[in-house]
N, C-alpha and C positions, 0 to 999 in steps of 0.2 A: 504494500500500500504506500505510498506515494508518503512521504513525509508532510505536506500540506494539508492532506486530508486527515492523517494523525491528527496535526493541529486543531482542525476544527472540530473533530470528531471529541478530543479533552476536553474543548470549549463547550459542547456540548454535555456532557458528562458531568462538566464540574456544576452547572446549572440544573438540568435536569438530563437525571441518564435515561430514563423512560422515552424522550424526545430522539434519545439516538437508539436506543432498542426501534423505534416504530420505522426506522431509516431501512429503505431496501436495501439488498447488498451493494446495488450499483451507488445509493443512495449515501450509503458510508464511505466508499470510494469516490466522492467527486471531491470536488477543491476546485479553486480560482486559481489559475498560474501564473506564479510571477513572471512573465515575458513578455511579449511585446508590447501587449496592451498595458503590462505599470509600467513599463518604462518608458513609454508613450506618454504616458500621463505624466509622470516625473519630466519629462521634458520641457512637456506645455506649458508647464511651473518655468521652468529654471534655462533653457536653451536661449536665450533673450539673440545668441549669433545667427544660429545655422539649426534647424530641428530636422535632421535627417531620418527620422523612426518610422511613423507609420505610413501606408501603404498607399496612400490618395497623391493626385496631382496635386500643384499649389501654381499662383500666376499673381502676380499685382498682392500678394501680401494675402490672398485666403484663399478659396478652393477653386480649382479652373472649371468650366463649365459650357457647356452649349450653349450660346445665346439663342438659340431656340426653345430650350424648357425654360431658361428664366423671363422670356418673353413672356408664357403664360404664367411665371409666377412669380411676378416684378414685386406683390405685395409683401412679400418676406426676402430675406439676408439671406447672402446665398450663404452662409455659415450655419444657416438654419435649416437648411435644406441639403447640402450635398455634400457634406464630411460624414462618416460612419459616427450613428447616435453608440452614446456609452454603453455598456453592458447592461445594466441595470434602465437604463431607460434615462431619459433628461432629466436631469434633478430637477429643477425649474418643475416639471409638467408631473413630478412623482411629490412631490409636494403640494403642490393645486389641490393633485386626486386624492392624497391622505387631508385634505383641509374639507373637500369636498366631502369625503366620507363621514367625517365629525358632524358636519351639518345636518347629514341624511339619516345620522344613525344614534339617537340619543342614548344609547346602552353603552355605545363606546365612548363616551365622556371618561374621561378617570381609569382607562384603559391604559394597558402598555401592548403596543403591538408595533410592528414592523412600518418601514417605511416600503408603501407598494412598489415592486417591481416592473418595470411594460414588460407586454409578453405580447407576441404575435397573433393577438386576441384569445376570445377565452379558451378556444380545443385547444392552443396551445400551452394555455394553463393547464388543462385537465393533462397534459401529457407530461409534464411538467412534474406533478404531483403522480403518478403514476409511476414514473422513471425513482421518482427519490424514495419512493415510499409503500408500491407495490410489487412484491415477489411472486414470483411462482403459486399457486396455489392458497393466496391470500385472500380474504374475504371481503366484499363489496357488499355493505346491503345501502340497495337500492329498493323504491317501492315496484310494483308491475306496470305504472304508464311509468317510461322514463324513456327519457332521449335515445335512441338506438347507435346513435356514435359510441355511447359509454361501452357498450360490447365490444366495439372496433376496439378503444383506445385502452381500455382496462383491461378486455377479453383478450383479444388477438395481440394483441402488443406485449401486455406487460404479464399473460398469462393469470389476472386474478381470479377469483372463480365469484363469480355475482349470485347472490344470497338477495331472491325476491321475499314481499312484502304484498300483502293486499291494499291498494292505496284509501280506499275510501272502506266505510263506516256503511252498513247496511244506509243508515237514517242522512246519510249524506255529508259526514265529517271526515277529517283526517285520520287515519285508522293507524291512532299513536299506540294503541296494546300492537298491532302487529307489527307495529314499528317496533317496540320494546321484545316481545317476544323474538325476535328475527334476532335482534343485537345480541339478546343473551345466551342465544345458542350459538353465534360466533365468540363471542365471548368463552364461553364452555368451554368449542373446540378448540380455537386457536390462541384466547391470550392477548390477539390483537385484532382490530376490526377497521373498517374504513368507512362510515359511514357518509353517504354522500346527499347534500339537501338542497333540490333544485326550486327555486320558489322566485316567481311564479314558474309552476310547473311548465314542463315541455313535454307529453302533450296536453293534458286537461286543461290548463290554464287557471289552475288552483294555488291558491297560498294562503296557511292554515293562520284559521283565527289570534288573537294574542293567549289565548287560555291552548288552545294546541300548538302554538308555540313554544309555549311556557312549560307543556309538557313533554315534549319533544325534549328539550333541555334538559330537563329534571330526568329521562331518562337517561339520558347520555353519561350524567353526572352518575345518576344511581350503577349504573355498568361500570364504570372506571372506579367507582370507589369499592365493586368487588373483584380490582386489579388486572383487568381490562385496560390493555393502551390504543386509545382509539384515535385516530386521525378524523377529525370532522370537517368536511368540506361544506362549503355555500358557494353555490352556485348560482351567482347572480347575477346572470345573462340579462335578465327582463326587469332587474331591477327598479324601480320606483315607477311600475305598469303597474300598480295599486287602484282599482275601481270602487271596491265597495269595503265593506266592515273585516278588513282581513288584518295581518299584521302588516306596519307602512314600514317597516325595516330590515336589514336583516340578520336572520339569528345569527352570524357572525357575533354580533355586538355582547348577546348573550355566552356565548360560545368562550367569547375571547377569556382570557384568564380564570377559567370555571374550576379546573381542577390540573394537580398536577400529568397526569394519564390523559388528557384530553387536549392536543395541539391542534387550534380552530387553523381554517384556512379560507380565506376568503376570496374568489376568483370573481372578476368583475371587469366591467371594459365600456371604451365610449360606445363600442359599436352596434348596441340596443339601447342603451339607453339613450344617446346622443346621436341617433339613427343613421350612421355614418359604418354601415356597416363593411365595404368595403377599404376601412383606414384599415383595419385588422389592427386595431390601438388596447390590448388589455391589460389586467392586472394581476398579480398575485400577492398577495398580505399573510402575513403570518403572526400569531399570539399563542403562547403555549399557557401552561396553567398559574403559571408565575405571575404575583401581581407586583414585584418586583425585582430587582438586581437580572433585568434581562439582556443586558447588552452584549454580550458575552455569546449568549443562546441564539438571538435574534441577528447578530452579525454571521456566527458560522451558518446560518441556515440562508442567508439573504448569499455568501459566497459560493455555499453548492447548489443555488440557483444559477447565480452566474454563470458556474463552471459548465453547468448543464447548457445554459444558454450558448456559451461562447463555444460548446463542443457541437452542438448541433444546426446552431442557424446562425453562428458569430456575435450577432444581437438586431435588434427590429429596426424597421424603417423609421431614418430620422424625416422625413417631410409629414407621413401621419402624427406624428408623436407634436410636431410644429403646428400643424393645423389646429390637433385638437386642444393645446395650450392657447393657441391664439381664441379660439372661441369662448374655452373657460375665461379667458380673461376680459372677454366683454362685457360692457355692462347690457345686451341686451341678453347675453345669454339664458337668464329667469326665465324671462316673461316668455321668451321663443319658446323655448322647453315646456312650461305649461299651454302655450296653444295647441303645441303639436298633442300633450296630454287633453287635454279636452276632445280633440279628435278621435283619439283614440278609444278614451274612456264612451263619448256617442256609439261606437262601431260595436263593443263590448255589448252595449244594451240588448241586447237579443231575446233576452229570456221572455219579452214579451211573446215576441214571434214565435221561440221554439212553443211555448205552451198551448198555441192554440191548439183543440181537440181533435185538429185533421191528422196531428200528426203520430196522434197518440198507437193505433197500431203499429206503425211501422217503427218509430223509435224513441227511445228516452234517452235522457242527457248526461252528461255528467258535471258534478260541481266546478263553477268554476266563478272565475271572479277578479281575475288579473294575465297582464301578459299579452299573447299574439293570438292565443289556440283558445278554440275551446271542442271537446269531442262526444258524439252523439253513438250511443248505443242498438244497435243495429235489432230489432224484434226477426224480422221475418229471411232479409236478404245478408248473403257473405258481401263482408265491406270489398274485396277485392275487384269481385263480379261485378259494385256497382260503383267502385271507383272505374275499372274499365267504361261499363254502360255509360256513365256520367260525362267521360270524357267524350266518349267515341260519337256520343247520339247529340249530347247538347254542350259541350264545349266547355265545362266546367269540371275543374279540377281541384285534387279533394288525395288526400294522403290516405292509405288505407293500415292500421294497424292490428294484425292477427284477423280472426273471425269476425267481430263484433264493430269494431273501433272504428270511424271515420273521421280523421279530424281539419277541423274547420278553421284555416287560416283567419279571422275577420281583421284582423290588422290589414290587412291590403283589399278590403273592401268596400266601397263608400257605403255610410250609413242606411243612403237613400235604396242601396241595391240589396241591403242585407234579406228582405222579404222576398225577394225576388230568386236570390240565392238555395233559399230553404226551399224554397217553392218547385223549383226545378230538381233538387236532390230529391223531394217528393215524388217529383213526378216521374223520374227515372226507378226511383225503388217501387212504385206500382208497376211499372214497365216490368219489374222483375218478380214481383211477389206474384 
């Protein structure tokens, strides 16, 4: 093992050794190298003649360039746009998002947690966290609607073995006993667990009340205090897509320094919530159960993120990372951000429509109440037969999940066509019933 990663592997250790027991093996083996990149930076300090180190053109005293792309992007410095951004992300722009986060998230007040990392938006978080912290034959509970990447990237990738959950409550709640039961038999078996919380969900378009949130926590707490080291992920793609009576935060903030055996992880990014989804601008934050003396814990884990970074994609695009610092920094940015919210929040209202009685043979719905999705339960037809039929006969397209599941993008549908929409999925599933 590489003598750097020793280092931060003590650094860990002398903090909380529980936080490098949950470390995959590759996860123990990484480190940041001192090479070209510190001594790049040691330059940029102190070379005031000649700075011969890193790997870019220079012309006129800063970075050379096409006058062609900076034609179209006369609005920013081309130092801000065409030198390789840091490993960790722009500090400038990782400072914003952790100030931004305090605003959003009243539990993290009085927190100690990490300064966010960019990451090539959030699956590159998830893979991120997979690499440091999932082995072979490791345990995932996830609920039964969940995002089908999480297979790819946890399954296929990092080999963990995904441990489902019934997500909903016969009576239409967060089904926190099967959440708790699922953990305590990973628990049992292995000692270690990954629990992962996507909220608002991907696909229901759910995110559980403040009392099932409250619970949810309290479970996580009650599993680690019977010696359990669980990794808890937040997963907040659709983050501040809050419509009705749900929790407006997220349980990161709970999460964060909860118990020693429980290192929250908090995965988040402009590119849903700041609808920019092609910047691919995200985050990864970390707080372990420590309510203090974490600098120690929270540096060696922010350097085998780097090291990860810097071994698989060198580090992210600096002109996203510029973009999205310049719009944080407007003063219109509020007020934009709730317009685009109120639209949103319009398109969600559905439940009127789903409820009429036409619809009642053919399907019922499932909870939801935040997010992009929400997904309809299928009585008579296979979702697949009539995701085909949907598309092929009337030009509406519709994700189909297992038997039963259809789910319903309303985020890209104007309010005024939402009736319109159900109407013709209607009418396709008589086609077929």
């Amino acid at each position: 093992m590489n003598p750097l990663a020793v280092e931060l592997n003590d650094q860990l250790k002398a903090v909380n050794p529980n936080v490098h027991d949950m470390l995959s093996e590759l996860g123990k083996n990484l480190f940041f190298p001192k090479g070209i990149l510190t001594q790049s930076a040691e330059a940029k300090e102190k070379a005031h003649k000649f700075n011969a180190t890193i790997g870019i053109a220079t012309e006129n005293g800063g970075p050379m360039y096409l006058q062609c792309f900076q034609d179209k992007l006369s609005e920013f410095e081309p130092k801000d746009i065409y030198p390789y951004a840091p490993p960790a992300g722009k500090p400038e722009l990782r400072a914003l998002w952790r100030k931004k986060m305090l605003r959003e998230n009243p539990s993290l007040q009085d927190k100690h947690f990490s300064s966010p990392i960019v990451t090539n938006a959030l699956t590159h978080g998830l893979s991120i966290v997979g690499d440091m912290f999932v082995d072979a034959g490791d345990h995932l509970v996830l609920p039964e609607m969940l995002w089908g990447n999480y297979n790819l990237t946890f399954g296929v990738c990092n080999k963990g073995v995904i441990k489902k959950y019934s997500t909903f409550t016969e009576s239409g709640g967060f089904n926190v006993a099967a959440f708790k039961e699922c953990l305590k038999a990973t628990a049992a078996e292995k000692g270690k667990a990954i629990v992962l919380l996507n909220f608002p969900n991907n696909p229901s378009g759910y995110t559980p009340t403040v009392a099932e949130g409250d619970a949810l926590v309290a479970a996580i707490k009650e599993v680690a205090e019977s010696g359990c080291n669980i990794v808890a992920i937040t997963d907040d793609a659709y983050f501040g897509l809050f419509y009705e009576d749900s929790l407006q935060e997220s349980l990161f903030g709970k999460l964060a320094n909860l118990h020693e055996r429980v290192l929250a992880i908090k995965l988040d990014g402009a590119t849903k919530e700041e609808f920019v989804w092609g910047f691919r601008t995200g985050f990864i934050t970390f707080a372990d159960g420590n309510s203090d003396s974490q600098a120690g814990l929270l540096t060696a884990l922010e350097k085998k993120t780097m090291g990860l970074i810097r071994a698989k994609i060198s580090n992210c695009p600096h002109p996203s990372q510029t973009f999205v610092l310049d719009a944080l920094q407007s003063p219109d940015f509020w007020s934009q951000k709730e317009e685009k919210f109120q639209i949103m929040k319009g398109r969600a209202q559905t439940k009127a429509v789903l409820d009429n009685d036409k619809y009642t043979a053919a399907w019922s719905y499932y909870p939801f109440n935040s997010g992009y999705f929400m997904c309809l339960k299928l009585k008579r037809v296979d979702a697949e037969q009539l995701r085909v039929h949907l598309l092929d006969k009337y030009g509406v397209g519709a994700i189909s999940i297992g038997k039963t599941d259809l789910r319903i993008a309303f985020s890209c549908i104007a309010k005024e066509d939402i009736q319109q929409l159900f109407d013709l999925v209607f009418q396709a599933e008589q086609d077929l019933a």
